[in-house]
C-alpha positions in Angstrom: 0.0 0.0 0.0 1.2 3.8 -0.5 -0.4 7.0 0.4 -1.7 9.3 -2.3 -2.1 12.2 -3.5 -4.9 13.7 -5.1 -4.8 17.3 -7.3 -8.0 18.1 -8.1 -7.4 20.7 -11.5 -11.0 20.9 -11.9 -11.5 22.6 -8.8 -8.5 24.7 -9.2 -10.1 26.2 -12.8 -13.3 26.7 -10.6 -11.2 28.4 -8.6 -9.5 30.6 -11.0 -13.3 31.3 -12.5 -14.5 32.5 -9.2 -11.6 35.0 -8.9 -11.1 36.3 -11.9 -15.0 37.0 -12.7 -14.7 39.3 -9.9 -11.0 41.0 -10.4 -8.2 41.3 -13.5 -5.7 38.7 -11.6 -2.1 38.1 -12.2 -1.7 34.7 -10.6 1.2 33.6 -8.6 3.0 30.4 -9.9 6.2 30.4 -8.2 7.9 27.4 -6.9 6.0 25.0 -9.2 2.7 26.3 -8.7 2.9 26.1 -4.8 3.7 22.0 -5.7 1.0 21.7 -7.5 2.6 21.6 -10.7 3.6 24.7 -13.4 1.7 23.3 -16.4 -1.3 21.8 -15.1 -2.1 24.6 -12.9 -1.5 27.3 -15.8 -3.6 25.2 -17.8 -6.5 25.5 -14.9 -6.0 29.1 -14.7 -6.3 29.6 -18.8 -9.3 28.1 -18.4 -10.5 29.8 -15.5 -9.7 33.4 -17.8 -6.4 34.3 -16.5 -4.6 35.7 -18.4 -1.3 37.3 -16.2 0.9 34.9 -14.3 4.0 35.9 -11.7 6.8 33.9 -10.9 9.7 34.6 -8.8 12.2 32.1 -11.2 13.3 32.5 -14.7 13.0 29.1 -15.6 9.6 29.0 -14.7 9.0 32.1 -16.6 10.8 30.8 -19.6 7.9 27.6 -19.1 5.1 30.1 -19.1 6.1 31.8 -22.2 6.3 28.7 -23.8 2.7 28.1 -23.2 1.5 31.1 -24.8 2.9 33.8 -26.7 0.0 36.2 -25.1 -0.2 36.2 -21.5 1.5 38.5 -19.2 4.5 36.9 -17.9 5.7 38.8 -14.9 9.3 38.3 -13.2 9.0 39.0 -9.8 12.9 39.1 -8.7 15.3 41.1 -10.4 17.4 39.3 -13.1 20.5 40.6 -15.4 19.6 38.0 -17.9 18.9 40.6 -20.4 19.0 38.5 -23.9 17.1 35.9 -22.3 14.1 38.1 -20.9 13.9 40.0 -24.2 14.2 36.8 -26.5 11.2 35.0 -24.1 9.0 38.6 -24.0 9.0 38.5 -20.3 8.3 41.5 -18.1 11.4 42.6 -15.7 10.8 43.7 -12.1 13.3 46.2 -11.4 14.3 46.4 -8.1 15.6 49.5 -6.9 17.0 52.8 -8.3 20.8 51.4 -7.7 19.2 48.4 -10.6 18.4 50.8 -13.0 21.4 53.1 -12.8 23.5 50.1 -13.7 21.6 48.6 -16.1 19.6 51.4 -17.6 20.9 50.8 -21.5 20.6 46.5 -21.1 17.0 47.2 -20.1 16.3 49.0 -23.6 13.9 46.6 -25.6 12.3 45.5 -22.2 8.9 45.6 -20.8 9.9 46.2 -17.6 7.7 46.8 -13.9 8.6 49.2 -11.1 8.5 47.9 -7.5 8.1 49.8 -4.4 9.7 48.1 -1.3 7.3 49.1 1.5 7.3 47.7 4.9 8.1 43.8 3.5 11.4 45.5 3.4 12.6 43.1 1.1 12.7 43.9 -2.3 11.9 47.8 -4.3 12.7 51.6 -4.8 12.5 53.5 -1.9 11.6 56.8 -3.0 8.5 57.5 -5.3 11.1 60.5 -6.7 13.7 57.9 -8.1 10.4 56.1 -9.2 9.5 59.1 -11.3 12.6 59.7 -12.8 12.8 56.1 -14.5 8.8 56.5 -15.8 9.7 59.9 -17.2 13.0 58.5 -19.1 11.9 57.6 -22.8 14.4 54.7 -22.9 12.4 52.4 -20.5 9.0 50.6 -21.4 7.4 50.9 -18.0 3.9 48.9 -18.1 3.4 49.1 -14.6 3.9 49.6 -10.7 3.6 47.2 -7.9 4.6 46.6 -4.0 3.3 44.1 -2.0 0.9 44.2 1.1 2.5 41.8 3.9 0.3 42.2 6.6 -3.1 41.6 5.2 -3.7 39.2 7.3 -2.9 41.3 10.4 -6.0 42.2 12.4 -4.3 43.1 15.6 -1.9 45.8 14.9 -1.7 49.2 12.7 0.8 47.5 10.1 -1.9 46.4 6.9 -3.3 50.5 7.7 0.8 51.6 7.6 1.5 49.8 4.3 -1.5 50.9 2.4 -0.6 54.3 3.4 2.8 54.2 2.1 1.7 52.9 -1.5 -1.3 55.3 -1.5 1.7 58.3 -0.8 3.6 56.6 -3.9 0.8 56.7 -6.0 0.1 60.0 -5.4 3.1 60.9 -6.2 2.7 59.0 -9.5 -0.2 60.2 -10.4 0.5 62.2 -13.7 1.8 58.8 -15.0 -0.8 56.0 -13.6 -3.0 56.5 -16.5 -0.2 55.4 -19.2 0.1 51.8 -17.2 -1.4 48.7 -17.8 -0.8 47.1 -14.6 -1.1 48.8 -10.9 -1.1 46.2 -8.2 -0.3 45.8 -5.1 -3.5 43.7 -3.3 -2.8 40.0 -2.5 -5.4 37.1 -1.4 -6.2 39.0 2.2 -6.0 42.6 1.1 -8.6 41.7 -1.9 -11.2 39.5 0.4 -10.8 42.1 3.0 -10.9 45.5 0.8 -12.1 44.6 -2.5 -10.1 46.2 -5.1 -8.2 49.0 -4.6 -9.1 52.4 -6.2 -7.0 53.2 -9.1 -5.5 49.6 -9.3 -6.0 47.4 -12.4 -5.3 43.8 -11.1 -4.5 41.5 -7.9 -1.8 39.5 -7.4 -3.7 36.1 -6.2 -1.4 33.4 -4.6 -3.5 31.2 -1.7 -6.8 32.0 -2.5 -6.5 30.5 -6.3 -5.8 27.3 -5.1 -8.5 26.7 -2.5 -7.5 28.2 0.9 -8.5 30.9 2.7 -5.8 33.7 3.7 -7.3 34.3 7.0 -9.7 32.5 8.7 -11.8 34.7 10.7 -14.9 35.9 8.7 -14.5 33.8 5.8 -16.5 31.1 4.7 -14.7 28.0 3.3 -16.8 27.8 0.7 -15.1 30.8 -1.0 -12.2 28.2 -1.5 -12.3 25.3 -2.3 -9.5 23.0 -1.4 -8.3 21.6 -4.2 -5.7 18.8 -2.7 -6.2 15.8 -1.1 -3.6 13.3 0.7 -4.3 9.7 1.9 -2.4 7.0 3.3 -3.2 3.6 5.2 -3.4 1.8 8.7 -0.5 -1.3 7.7 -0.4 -2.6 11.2 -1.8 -1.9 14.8 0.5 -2.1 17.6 -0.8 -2.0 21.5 1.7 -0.4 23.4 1.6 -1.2 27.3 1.0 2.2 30.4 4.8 3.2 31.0 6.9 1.8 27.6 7.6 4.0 24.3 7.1 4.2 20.9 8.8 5.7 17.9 12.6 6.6 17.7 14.6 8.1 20.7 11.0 7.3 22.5 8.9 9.9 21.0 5.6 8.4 22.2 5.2 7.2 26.2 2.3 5.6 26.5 0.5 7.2 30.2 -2.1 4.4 29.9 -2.7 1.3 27.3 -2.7 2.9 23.9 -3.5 1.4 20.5 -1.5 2.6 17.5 -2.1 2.2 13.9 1.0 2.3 11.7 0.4 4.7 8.6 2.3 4.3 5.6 3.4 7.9 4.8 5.9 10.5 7.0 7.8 13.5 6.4 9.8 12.0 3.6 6.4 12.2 1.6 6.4 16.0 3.1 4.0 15.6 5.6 5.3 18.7 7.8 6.6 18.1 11.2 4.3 20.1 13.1 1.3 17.9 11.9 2.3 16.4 14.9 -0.7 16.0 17.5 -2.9 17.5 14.7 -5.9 15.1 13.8 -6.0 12.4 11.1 -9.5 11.0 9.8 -10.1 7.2 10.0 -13.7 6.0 9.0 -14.7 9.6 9.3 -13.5 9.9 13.0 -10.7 11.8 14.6 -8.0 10.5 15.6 -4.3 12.4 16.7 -0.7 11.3 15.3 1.5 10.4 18.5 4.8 9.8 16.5 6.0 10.9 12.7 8.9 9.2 11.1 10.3 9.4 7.7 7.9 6.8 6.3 5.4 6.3 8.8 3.3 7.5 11.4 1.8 6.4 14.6 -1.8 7.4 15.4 -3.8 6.9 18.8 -6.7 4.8 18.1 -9.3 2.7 19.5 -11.2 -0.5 18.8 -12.9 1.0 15.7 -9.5 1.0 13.1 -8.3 -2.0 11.5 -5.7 -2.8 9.0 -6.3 -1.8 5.7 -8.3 1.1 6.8 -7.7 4.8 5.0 -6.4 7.2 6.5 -7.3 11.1 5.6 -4.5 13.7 6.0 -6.3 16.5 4.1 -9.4 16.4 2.6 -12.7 19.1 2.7 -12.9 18.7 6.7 -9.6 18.7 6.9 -8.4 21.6 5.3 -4.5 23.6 4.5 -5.9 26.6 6.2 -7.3 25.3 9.2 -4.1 23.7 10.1 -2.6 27.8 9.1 -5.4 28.4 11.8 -4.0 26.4 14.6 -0.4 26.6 14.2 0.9 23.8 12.1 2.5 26.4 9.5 1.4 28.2 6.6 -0.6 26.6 3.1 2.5 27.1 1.3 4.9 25.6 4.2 2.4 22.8 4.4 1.7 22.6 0.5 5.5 23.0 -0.7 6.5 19.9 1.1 5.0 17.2 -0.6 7.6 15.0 -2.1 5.2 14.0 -4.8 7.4 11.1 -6.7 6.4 9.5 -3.1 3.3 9.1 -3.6 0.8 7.2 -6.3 -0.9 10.4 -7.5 -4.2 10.9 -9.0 -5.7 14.0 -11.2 -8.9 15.5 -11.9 -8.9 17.1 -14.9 -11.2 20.3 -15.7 
């Protein structure tokens, strides 16, 4: 027997409908589509009426291009590949001022995007002044201005209120030139479900919420995402473990009282993250917690109820990426970008 793994591209088109019917998106597809794979979920997305798509990679922007010669492919990071980005018609971010200094006659030819760095602090022009000279030099083809909102999802604090705040100044700023761009966006999953769209924003940049989690919990229904992953595996054997002995390598488990265990064949070398830990499992549709996770199996408390053979449910509708975010076990992407798939005996649902 071997755990599996389920992607559901139906859904994830469904998805992409949803989204897109109600904002222009540029989808994110970095990192393999988040694991769920470039092509298929680009395919999805087409289907769903997307028609922009961010990555942070080259190589995976190269792949996009090569899908069609009409979509929007955005480079998120900042690259010097000049003759690559040109010959592939991909859009450069640029980075900072100190970028386009340097580089100012390589980026001739390009369709490039400005960035603001905001509070992220990670990656952008600092100034909206150095932002206005590069839009007002004739060399450049600007098609548009971003930043990134990083605390969406913070309902506790001033920062989401702080960042918006800084972009609106930029954009001010900016304002004799907004009207010659194609793209303005800054608004990701939580900033768009909490805010709608932006005034004087074109787009949003949607990561989580395209495929099927929710980027906050509180307010939200789930049925605004559908999840569109699910990950099985099996009960091999059942092991009774006496009140006072161990189970699992450098004795993970003590058992307080007589505890029943059911071996499951999958563990974090299929990518089941560490911190699932504790968390619930489903077996014949009742909870049950993992004890002890090993690189190929796990050991879950039981009763009476489980036998051999049984299935046992890792994520499915009731137990979803973002209710796991929820409760601590890590983030959808953490949780999502983990799966070793060539581990597992995989099945798709096509659109």
């Amino acid at each position: 027997m071997t755990a599996r793994l389920i992607r559901n591209q139906k859904r994830l088109a469904e998805q992409a409908r949803s989204i897109q019917s109600q904002v222009q998106t540029i989808a994110i597809v970095k990192n393999d589509a988040y694991n769920f794979g470039l092509k298929d979920t680009f395919d999805a997305f087409y289907h769903g009426g997307i028609r922009a798509f961010a990555t942070t990679n080259l190589k995976e922007a190269k792949r996009l291009r090569s899908y069609d010669p009409n979509v929007l492919v955005l480079l998120l990071d900042p690259s010097t590949a000049f003759d690559e980005l040109r010959q592939h018609d991909i859009t450069l971010s640029v980075p900072s001022f100190e970028f386009y200094s340097t580089y100012r006659d390589e980026l001739e030819g390009l369709s490039v995007q400005l960035v603001f760095r905001n509070d992220l602090n990670r990656l952008g022009f600092t100034s909206s002044k150095d932002m206005l000279t590069v839009l007002e030099d004739d060399l450049l083809d600007v098609n548009g201005i971003w930043t990134h909102f990083a605390y969406a999802d913070d309902f506790e604090t001033d920062r989401h209120a702080n960042e918006v705040a800084n972009w609106q100044a930029v954009l001010k700023d900016l304002n004799d030139h907004l009207s010659d761009l194609t793209y303005i966006h800054a608004q990701n999953s939580a900033s768009f479900l909490r805010e709608g769209l932006h005034e004087g924003h074109t787009h949003i940049r949607g990561g989580v919420i395209l495929y099927g989690t929710r980027p906050y919990y509180q307010g939200l229904d789930e049925v605004i995402a559908m999840q569109t992953v699910e990950v099985t595996a099996n009960v091999i054997e059942i092991t009774d473990v006496p009140a006072g002995q161990n189970a699992g390598y450098s004795a993970a488990f003590r058992a307080e009282k007589p505890t029943r265990l059911a071996v499951c064949d999958i563990g974090y070398g299929n990518g089941l993250i560490l911190s699932r830990r504790d968390f619930p499992v489903l077996i014949n549709d009742q909870s049950y917690p993992i004890r002890v996770m090993m690189m190929s199996h796990l050991l879950v408390e039981i009763d009476e109820s489980v036998s051999v053979g049984d299935k046992v449910v890792l994520y499915n509708d009731q137990l979803r990426f973002d209710w796991f975010t929820e409760h601590g076990a890590g983030s959808f992407s953490q949780q999502m970008a983990a799966f070793n798939k060539e581990t597992f005996v995989e099945e798709f649902i096509p659109y």
